[in-house]
Structure formats: structure tokens, C-alpha cells
N, C-alpha and C positions, 0 to 999 in steps of 0.2 A: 019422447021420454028422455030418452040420451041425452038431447039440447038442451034440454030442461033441468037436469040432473048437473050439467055441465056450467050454467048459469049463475045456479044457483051456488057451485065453488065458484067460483070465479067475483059472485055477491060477496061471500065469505072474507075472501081474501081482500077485497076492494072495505068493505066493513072493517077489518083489522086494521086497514091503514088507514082510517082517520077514525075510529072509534076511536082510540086508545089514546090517551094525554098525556102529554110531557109533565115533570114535577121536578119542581124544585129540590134541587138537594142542598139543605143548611149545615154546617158544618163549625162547630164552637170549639174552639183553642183556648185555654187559660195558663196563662202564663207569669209567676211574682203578681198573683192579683188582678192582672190587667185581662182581661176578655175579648177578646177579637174574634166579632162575627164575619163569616165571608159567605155570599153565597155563588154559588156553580152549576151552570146549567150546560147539561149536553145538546149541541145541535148536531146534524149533520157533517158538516165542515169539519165538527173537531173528531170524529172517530180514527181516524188517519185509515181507514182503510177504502181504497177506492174500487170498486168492481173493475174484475179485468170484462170490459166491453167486450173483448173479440172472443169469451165465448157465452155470454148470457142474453135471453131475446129482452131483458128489459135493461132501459139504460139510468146508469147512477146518475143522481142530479149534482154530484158532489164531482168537481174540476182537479185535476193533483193537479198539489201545490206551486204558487207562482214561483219560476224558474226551473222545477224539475222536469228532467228528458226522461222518456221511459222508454227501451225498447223492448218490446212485445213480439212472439214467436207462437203461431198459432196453428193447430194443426188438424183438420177438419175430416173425418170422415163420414164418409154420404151415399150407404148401402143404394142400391135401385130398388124401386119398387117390382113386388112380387112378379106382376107381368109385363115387367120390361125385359128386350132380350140383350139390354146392355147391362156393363157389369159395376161393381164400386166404383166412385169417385173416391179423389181424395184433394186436398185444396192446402198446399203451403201458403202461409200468409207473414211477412214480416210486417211490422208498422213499427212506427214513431208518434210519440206521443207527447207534448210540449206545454207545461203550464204556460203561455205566453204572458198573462197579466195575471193581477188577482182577479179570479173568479172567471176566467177563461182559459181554456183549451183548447188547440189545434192536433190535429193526425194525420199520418196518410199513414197508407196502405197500400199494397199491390196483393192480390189474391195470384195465386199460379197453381191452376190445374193442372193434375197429372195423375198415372193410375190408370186401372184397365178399363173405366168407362167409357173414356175419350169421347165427355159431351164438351171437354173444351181444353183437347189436349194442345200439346207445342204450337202445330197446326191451326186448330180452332176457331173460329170469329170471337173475340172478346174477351180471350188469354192475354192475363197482363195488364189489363183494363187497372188505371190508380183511383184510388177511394180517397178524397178529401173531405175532411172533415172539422168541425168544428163545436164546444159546447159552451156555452154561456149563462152564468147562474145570474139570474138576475133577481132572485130573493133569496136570504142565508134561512129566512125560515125563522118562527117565533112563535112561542106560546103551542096553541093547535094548527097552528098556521104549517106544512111542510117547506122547505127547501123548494126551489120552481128553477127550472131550466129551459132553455129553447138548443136544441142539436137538431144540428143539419149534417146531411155529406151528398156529398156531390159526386156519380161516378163522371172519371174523365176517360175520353177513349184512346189511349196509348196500347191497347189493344194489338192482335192480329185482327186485321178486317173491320175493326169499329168505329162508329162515328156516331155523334150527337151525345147528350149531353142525358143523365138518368139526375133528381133529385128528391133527395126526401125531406121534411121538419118535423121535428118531433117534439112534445112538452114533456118534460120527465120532473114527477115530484117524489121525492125522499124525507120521509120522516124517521127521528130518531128518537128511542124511551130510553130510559133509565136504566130500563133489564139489558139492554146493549141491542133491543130487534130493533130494525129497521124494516120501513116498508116502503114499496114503491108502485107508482104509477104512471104509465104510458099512454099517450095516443098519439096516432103517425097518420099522415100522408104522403104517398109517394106520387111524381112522375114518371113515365118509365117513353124515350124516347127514342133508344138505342138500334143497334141495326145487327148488334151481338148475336144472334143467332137468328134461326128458320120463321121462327113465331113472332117476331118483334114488329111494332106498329108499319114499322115504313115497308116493310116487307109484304105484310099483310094488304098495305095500301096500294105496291107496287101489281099485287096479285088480283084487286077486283076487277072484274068482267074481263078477265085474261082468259087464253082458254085453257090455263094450268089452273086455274080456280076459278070456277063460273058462277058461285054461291051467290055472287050479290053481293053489292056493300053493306047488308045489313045485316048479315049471318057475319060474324067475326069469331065464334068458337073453334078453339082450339088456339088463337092467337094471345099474345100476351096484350094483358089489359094496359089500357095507356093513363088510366090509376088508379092507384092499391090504397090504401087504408089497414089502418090495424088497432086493438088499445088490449092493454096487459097490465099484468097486476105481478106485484112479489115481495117477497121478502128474506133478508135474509139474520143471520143471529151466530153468536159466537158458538162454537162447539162444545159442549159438556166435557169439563178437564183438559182441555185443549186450547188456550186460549190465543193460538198464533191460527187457528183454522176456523173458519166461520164455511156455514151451509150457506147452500141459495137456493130457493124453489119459485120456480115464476110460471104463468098460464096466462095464452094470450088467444086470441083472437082477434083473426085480419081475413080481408079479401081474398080468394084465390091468385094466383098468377095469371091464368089464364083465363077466357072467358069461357061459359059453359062448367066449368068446376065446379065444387062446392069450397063453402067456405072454410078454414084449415082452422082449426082448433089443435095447438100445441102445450105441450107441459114440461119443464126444465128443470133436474134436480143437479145438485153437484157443490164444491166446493171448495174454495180458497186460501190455501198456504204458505202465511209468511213465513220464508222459510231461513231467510235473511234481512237484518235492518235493510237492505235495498233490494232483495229479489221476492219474488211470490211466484207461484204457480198454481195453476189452477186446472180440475178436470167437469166437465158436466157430459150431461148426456139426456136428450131429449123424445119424444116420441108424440108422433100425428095423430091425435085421439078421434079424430075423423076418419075414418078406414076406407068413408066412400069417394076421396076425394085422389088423383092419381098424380096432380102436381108435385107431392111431397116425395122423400122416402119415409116408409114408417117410421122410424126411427132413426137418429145419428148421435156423432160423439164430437168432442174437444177436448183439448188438451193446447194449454197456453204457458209460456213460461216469460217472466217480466222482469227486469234490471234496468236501475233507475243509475243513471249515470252526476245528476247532480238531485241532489234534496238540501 
């Protein structure tokens, strides 16, 4: 019933973002007798507001703008699940973020854990680990048609202790109305080939018919999966009287991390203020709507703050 209840939002939300039609807006100026029609349509591209990525699970198909640099300051915290005997993570992340062309983007990132969980403190295998990335709009979007993107990132292992190579592609589409919502959709595949922690393939590979694990090669539970999957839906919309701050609410479902889990059903509310022509900030905060599932923490948070060095 839950699954089912769950589905059926997530129809919802996927129905809102392509039921809904773009419309013309016509606009008549008359001036000493002469009449000048013009007409103006909003796409995607032109809202000027771009989602800050590092903290929403669904990604904007809209690129900032060719030449502008953004640096991005993110800050993760990622309670442990109820019956783990370890404690909070917490996850500083700087990135850079580069319109390089029109209608393309590059990033990197470095994630740095730290905090009393220490699943991947100073020490750690896969501390330090750089996130490269990339997104590419290859349609502006028209008519019913959304906006359509292809994003990739690639983890590199600059790490403590890591090697190989993780990647994921994603399609992200973005549609914009008139009332100023936007809606979006996702679907991802990952690689995961890493050596970053206990559970990771090569690890897993190095252990069958060992006699530190005599499971067989065919039992792999408990190991991380060597690919993920995932697709999510969202939207988001200006604030009532507030129109420098826009909400976001997204719901996705993806694979488990690990094999044997169950699959992670998440939900992400929060939201976006421009709080200066070149800075924004942003807070979300999400929660594992699957309870039976122990890969996740129930719940976590963000907090991003963003300054654009050239626009």
C-alpha cells in the first residue's frame, strides 16, 4: 500500500510537468497612433535562476550563463541510521562551476568528510575523492516540448586509499509556465567501480572463496552494487511576496547502494535565495520515506551558499 500510495505522488508530480502548457503572452503598445505588437514567450533559459545542484536530488536542465564562474560552498549533514553504533557525518564540499560555452557547463568538487562518524574521516579510504562534472543542454525547449539535458560526473580518486574510476549520466528536463513553476525530470545511471571503502566491487571481488568470506561468488549482499539507477520528478516556484526566494520540492526513486537492500524512496523540500545580483543561498532538507531500507540515514540536511565571480 505504501508503494502504491508513493507511486501514485510521484504520477502526480511527473503529470504536472508535462500536463501543463506554455502560452503565449501578447503584449500591445500604442503609441502617436502607431501600434506595436510584440510577442514574448518564457522558456527555461530565460528565468535566470539556476538550481543550486549541490543541494537538490534533481538536476536543473538550465546551464549558468556562458562565461559565468560560480563558487559554491556546501555543507551536508547525515545523521546515522537509528541502529548504527556510529555517530553524525558531516561533509564540507567547496566546487566551481563554469559556464564554459553557450549551453554548457563544467564543475568540480572535492567532498571532505569530517565529524564524529568517521565513515570517512582525515584517515579514511575515499576522503578527498574530486567530483568532475559536466552538463550539456542540447534542446532550449519549445512549445510543450521541455528543455533536455545530458549531465555526467565522473568520481576521480585523489582520495586517501582510492583507485578506479565511479560514473554516472543523467537526462534532466525542465519545463517553464507563465505562473513562473517549473517542473522537472530525471533519470540516472550510475557505475560504481571504486575501492573507497569495505563494500566496494574490487573488494568484494578480492574476498570470494577467501576464507574471510566463503559466501560464494554469487551471494554479493551487503556489497555495494556495481550499478545504480535512479528517476525523480520536481518542481519548483517563486515564493508568495517574496520574489527573490523560490521553493523546491522533488521525490525520487533509485536502486539501493548496496545489494540485498531495499529500494530508497526519497522526498526534498527547501529553498532558494537570491540574496544578492551575484550571491544565492540555499537550505533543503530531505527524508528516506522507506524505513526498511538501512543504506540511507532517515533523514539529512543542506545548506549552500553561491557567488558568481563573473555574469
Amino acid at each position: 500500500m505504501r508503494r502504491l500510495v508513493l507511486s501514485s505522488c510521484c504520477l502526480f508530480v511527473a503529470g504536472a510537468a508535462f500536463g501543463q502548457a506554455k502560452k503565449e503572452t501578447t503584449t500591445t503598445t500604442t503609441k502617436e497612433s502607431t501600434t506595436v505588437t510584440t510577442t514574448t514567450k518564457k522558456v527555461a533559459t530565460e528565468s535566470g535562476w539556476d538550481l543550486t545542484t549541490e543541494l537538490w536530488n534533481i538536476t536543473d536542465a538550465t546551464p549558468v550563463p556562458h562565461g559565468q564562474i560560480d563558487l559554491r560552498f556546501t555543507v551536508r549533514w547525515i545523521p546515522e541510521p537509528p541502529d548504527s553504533s556510529e555517530q553524525d557525518d558531516f561533509i564540507f564540499q567547496p566546487s566551481i562551476v563554469w559556464g564554459v560555452f553557450e549551453n554548457v557547463e563544467t564543475s568540480i568538487n572535492v567532498p571532505i568528510w569530517f565529524g564524529d562518524g568517521e565513515d570517512r574521516g582525515n584517515d579514511q579510504d575515499g576522503n578527498y575523492d574530486t567530483n568532475w562534472g559536466a552538463l550539456w543542454r542540447f534542446y532550449q525547449g519549445e512549445g510543450y516540448w521541455p528543455a533536455m539535458a545530458l549531465a555526467s560526473t565522473v568520481r576521480i580518486p585523489t582520495g586517501e586509499g582510492s583507485d578506479k574510476l565511479d560514473a554516472e549520466l543523467r537526462l534532466a528536463l525542465t519545463n517553464e509556465y507563465d505562473s513562473g513553476l517549473r517542473s522537472h525530470v530525471n533519470g540516472w545511471l550510475k557505475t560504481v567501480n571504486g575501492t573507497n571503502n569495505d563494500t566496494s566491487p574490487f573488494i568484494r571481488n578480492s574476498r570470494i572463496d577467501d576464507t574471510f568470506d566463503d559466501r560464494g561468488p554469487n551471494d554479493t549482499s551487503g556489497y555495494t552494487r556495481d550499478f545504480q539507477w535512479g528517476v525523480g520528478v520536481g518542481l519548483d516556484g517563486a515564493m508568495p511576496r517574496m520574489e527573490n526566494v523560490r521553493w523546491v520540492l522533488d521525490c525520487i526513486y533509485r536502486s539501493s547502494e548496496t545489494n540485498g537492500e531495499n529500494d530508497i524512496v526519497e522526498a526534498e523540500g527547501g529553498f532558494e535565495w537570491q540574496v544578492a545580483d551575484n550571491q544565492k543561498v540555499g537550505l533543503s532538507a530531505k527524508a528516506n520515506l522507506d524505513h526498511g531500507n538501512n543504506d540511507i540515514a532517515p533523514y539529512a540536511a543542506s545548506f549552500t551558499y553561491a557567488i558568481s565571480l563573473k555574469k
